[in-house]
C-alpha positions as CSV (number, residue, x, y, z in Angstrom):
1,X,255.7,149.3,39.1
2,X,259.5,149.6,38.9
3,X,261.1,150.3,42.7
4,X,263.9,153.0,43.1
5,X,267.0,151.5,44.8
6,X,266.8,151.4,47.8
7,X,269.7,154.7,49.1
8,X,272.4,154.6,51.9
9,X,271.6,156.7,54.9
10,X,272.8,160.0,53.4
11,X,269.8,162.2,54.6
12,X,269.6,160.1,58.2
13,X,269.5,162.4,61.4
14,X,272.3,164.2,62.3
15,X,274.2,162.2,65.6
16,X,276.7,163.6,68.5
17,X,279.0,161.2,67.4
18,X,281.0,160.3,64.2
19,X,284.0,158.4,62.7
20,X,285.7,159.6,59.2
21,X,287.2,157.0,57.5
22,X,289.9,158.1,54.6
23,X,291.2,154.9,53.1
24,X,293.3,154.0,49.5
25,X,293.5,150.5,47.7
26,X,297.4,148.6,47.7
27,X,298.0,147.8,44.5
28,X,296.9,143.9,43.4
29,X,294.1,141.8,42.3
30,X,293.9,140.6,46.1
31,X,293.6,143.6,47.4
32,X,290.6,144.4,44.8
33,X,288.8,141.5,45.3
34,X,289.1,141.8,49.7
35,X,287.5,145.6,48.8
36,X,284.7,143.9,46.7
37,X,284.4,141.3,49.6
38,X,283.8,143.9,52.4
39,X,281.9,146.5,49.9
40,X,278.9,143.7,49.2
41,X,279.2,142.7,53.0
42,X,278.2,146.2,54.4
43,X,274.7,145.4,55.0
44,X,275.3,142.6,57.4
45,X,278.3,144.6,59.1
46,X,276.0,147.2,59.8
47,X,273.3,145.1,61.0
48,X,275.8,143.2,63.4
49,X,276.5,146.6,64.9
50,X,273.3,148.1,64.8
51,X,271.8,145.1,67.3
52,X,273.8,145.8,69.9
53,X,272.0,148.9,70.5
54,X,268.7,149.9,68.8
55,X,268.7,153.1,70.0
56,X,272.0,154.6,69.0
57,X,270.9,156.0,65.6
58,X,273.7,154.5,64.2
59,X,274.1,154.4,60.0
60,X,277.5,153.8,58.1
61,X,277.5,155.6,54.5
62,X,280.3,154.3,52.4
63,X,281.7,156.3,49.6
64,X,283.9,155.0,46.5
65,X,286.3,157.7,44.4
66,X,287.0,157.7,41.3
67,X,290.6,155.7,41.1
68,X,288.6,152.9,42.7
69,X,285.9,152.7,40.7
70,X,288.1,152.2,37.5
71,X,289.6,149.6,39.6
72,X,286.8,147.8,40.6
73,X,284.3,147.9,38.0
74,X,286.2,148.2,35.0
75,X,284.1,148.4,31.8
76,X,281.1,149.6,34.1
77,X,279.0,152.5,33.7
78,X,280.5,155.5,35.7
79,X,278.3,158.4,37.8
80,X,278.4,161.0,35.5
81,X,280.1,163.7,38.0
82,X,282.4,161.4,39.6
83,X,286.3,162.6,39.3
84,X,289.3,163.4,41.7
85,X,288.4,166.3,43.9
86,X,289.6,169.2,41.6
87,X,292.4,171.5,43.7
88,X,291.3,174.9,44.2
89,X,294.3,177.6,43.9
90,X,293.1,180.6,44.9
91,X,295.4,184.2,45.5
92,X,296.1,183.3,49.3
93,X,294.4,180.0,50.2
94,X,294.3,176.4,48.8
95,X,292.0,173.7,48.6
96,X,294.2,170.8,48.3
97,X,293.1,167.4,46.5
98,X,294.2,164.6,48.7
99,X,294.1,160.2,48.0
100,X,291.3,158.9,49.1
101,X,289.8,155.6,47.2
102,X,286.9,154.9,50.2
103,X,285.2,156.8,52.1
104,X,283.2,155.3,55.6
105,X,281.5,157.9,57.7
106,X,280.3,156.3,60.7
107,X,277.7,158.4,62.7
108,X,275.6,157.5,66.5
109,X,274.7,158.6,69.4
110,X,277.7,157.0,71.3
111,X,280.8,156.7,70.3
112,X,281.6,153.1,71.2
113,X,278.9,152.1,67.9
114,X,281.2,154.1,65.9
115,X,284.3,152.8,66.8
116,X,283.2,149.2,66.6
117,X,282.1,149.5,63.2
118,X,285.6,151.0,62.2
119,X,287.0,148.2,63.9
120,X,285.1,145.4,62.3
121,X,285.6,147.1,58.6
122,X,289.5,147.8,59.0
123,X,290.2,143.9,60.7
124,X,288.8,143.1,57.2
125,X,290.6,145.9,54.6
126,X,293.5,146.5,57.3
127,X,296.0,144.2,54.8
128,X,294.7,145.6,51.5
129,X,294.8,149.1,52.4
130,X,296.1,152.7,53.7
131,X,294.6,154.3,55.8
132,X,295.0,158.2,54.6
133,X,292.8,160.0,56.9
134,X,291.0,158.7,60.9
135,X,289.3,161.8,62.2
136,X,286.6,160.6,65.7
137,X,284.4,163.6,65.7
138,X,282.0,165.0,68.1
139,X,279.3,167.9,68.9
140,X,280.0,170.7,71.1
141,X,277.4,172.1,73.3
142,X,274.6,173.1,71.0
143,X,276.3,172.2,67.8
144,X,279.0,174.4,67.9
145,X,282.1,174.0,65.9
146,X,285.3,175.1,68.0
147,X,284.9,178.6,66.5
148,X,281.9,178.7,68.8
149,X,279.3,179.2,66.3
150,X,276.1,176.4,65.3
151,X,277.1,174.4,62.2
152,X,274.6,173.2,60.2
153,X,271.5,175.8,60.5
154,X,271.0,175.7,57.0
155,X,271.3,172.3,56.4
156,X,267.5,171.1,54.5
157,X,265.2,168.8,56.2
158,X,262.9,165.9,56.0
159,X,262.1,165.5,52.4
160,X,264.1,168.0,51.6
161,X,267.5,167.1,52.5
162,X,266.3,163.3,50.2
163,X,265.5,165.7,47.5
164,X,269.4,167.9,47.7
165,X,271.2,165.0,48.0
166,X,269.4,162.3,46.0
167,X,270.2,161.7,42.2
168,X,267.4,161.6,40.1
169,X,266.5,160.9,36.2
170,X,269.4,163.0,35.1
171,X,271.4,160.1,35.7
172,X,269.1,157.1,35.1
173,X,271.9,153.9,35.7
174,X,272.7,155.8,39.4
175,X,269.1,156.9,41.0
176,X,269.1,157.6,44.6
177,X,272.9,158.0,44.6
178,X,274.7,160.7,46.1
179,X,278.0,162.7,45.6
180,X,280.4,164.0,48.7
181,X,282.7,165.9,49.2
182,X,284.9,165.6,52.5
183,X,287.8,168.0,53.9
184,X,289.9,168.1,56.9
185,X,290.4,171.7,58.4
186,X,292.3,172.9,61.4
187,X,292.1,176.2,63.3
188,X,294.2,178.7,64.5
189,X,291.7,179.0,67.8
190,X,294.6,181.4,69.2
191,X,293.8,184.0,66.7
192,X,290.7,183.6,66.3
193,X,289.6,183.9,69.6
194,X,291.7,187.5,69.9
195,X,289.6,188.6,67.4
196,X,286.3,191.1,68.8
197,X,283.1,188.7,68.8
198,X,281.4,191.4,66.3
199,X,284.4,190.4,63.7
200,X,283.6,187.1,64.4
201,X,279.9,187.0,63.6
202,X,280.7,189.7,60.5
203,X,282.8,186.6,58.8
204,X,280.5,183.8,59.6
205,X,277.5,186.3,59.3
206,X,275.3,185.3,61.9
207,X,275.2,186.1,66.0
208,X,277.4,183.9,67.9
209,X,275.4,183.6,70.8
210,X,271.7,183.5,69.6
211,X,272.6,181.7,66.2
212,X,270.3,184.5,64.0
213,X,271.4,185.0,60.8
214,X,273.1,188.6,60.2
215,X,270.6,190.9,58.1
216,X,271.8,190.8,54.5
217,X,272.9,194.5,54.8
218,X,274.9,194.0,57.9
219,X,276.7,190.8,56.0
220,X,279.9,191.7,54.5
221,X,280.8,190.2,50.8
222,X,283.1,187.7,52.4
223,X,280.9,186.6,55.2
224,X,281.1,183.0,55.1
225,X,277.4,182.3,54.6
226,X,277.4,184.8,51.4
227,X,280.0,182.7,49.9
228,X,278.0,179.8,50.2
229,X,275.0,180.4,48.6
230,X,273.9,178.8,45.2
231,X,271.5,179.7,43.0
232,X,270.4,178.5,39.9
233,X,267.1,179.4,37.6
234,X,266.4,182.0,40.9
235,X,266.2,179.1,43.2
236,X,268.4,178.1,46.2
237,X,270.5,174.7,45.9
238,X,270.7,173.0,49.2
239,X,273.7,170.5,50.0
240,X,273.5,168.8,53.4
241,X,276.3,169.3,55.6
242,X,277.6,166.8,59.0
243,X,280.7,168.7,60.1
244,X,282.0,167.3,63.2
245,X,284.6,169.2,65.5
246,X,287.5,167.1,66.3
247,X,290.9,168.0,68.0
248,X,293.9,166.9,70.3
249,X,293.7,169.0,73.3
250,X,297.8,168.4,74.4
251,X,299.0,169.1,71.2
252,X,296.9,172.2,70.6
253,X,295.0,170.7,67.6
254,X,292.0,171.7,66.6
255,X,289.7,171.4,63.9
256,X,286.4,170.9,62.0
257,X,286.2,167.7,59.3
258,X,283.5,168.9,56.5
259,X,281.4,166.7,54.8
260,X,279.1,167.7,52.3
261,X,276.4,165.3,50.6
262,X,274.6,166.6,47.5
263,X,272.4,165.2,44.1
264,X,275.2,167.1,42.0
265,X,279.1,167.7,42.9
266,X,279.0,170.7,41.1
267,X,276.9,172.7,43.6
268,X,279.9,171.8,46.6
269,X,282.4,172.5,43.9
270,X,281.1,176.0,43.2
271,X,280.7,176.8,47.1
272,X,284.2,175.8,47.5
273,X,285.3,177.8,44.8
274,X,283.6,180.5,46.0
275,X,285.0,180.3,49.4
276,X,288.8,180.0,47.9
277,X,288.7,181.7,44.9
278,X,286.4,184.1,45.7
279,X,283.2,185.8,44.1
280,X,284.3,187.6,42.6
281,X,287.8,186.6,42.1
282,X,290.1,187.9,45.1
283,X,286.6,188.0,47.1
284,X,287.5,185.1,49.3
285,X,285.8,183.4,52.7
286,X,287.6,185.0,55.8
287,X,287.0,182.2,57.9
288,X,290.1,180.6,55.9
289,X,292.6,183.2,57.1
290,X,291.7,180.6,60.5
291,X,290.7,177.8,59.1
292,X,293.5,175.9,56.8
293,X,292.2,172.8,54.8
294,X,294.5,169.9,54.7
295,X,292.9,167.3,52.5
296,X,290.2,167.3,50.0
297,X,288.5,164.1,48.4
298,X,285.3,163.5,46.5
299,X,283.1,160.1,46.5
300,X,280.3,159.0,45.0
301,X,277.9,157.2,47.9
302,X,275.7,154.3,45.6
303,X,273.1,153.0,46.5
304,X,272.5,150.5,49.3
305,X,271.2,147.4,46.3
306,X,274.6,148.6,44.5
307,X,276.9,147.4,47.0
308,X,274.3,144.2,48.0
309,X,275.1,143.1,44.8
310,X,278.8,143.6,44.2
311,X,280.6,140.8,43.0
312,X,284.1,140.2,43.8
């Protein structure tokens, strides 16, 4: 009986608690081999952590792009979808495609486990990299984003959110791998909050208070939950979603950092294209006349035997 790699916690319970880590490679065989170091040593960090306090739900998922896989396993099979995050130009709003070589999303239920495990991974990669993005997120009220709306109804559960995120047979060498997609954005929370709460709800398309979903014939073409629908063969595609709030109250900062996990890049691709290029063209997301994106980066997330067995 052949065993499926064992995966990272992609599908683990959503936490109140998170660290986005954004990091690029220095050029140099040293710095490569110091990435390979930490990379096969992820286990134990996480275990040293994870000890401390049993009951924090904590999980680290690291993610590699596609720069740094050429530089690290040169000559090694790649995952089929794995490329730069592709800029997305649309008629008022960008997408932007931003460095990124590793990804660490750190995620508990306080945020002294997070921050710990950033520390222990950057004393070690401090020297051999940049650090291109640090975002220390956290869940408002019910899991609200600052908008004031849940995030993450829609998000698939239990075996469903292995079976959205998880690749399968289609690409045999990288089985119970995942693809993500991460972007920073920041809100104009002035505006927004002018605006009547019945706009509001029209461009997310769902109550802001009670969280139900807008009836389709109430939703407008550009609600924000239209746009990010995908269906293929008349079924549904599911990605699974752990945005986190963030902000920096005394310099009027404020934002949500999006991460999106799925079996295929494609289906975040298509949602984002929807949102910025619209569909149909010109049909963009409203939330984005509030919401500005600043980076963009995609990763693929192997498995957690992949990284046990890197070798420097």
């Amino acid at each position: 009986m052949t065993t499926k790699p064992v995966p990272q916690a992609v599908a683990a319970l959503l936490t109140p608690c998170a660290m986005f880590l954004v990091l690029t490679i220095k050029p140099g065989r040293e710095a490569e081999k110091t990435v390979l170091e930490v990379l096969a040593d992820m286990s134990g960090l996480q275990r040293t952590v994870r000890f401390r306090n049993l009951h924090a739900d904590f999980t680290c998922v690291t993610g590699i792009g596609s720069h740094a896989w050429d530089r690290l396993f040169p000559g090694k099979p790649r995952p089929k979808e794995l490329h730069p995050f592709i800029e997305m130009k649309g008629a008022k709003y960008t997408a932007p495609s931003t460095p990124g070589d590793l990804l660490f999303h750190i995620r508990a239920s306080q945020m002294y486990m997070c921050f710990e495990m950033a520390m222990l991974i950057m004393d070690r990669l401090r020297a051999v990299t940049e650090t291109q993005d640090e975002v220390h997120g956290f869940k408002y009220f019910d899991d609200r984003d600052l908008l004031g709306f849940v995030d993450g109804t829609a998000n698939p559960e239990g075996p469903y959110a292995v079976e959205a995120t998880m690749i399968g047979e289609e690409d045999p060498e990288f089985v119970n791998g995942s693809y993500v997609i991460v972007q920073k954005y920041m809100h104009d929370l002035k505006t927004w909050n002018e605006l009547p709460v019945e706009m509001q709800e029209k461009i997310i398309g769902r109550k802001k208070l009670s969280n139900v979903e807008l009836p389709d014939d109430e939703k407008p073409p550009y609600a924000h939950n239209v746009l990010n629908v995908v269906v293929k063969d008349g079924k549904q595609i599911d990605i699974l979603r752990d945005n986190m709030p963030f902000g920096e109250v005394g310099d009027a900062h404020f934002g949500t950092y999006y991460i999106g996990y799925a079996k295929s890049a494609a289906t975040t691709e298509e949602m984002l294209h929807n949102m910025f290029i619209g569909k149909p063209v010109g049909n963009y997301d409203h939330i984005l006349d509030f919401s500005t994106a600043k980076t963009g980066c995609l990763f693929f997330v192997p498995t957690e035997d992949f990284l046990n067995n890197v070798k420097a």
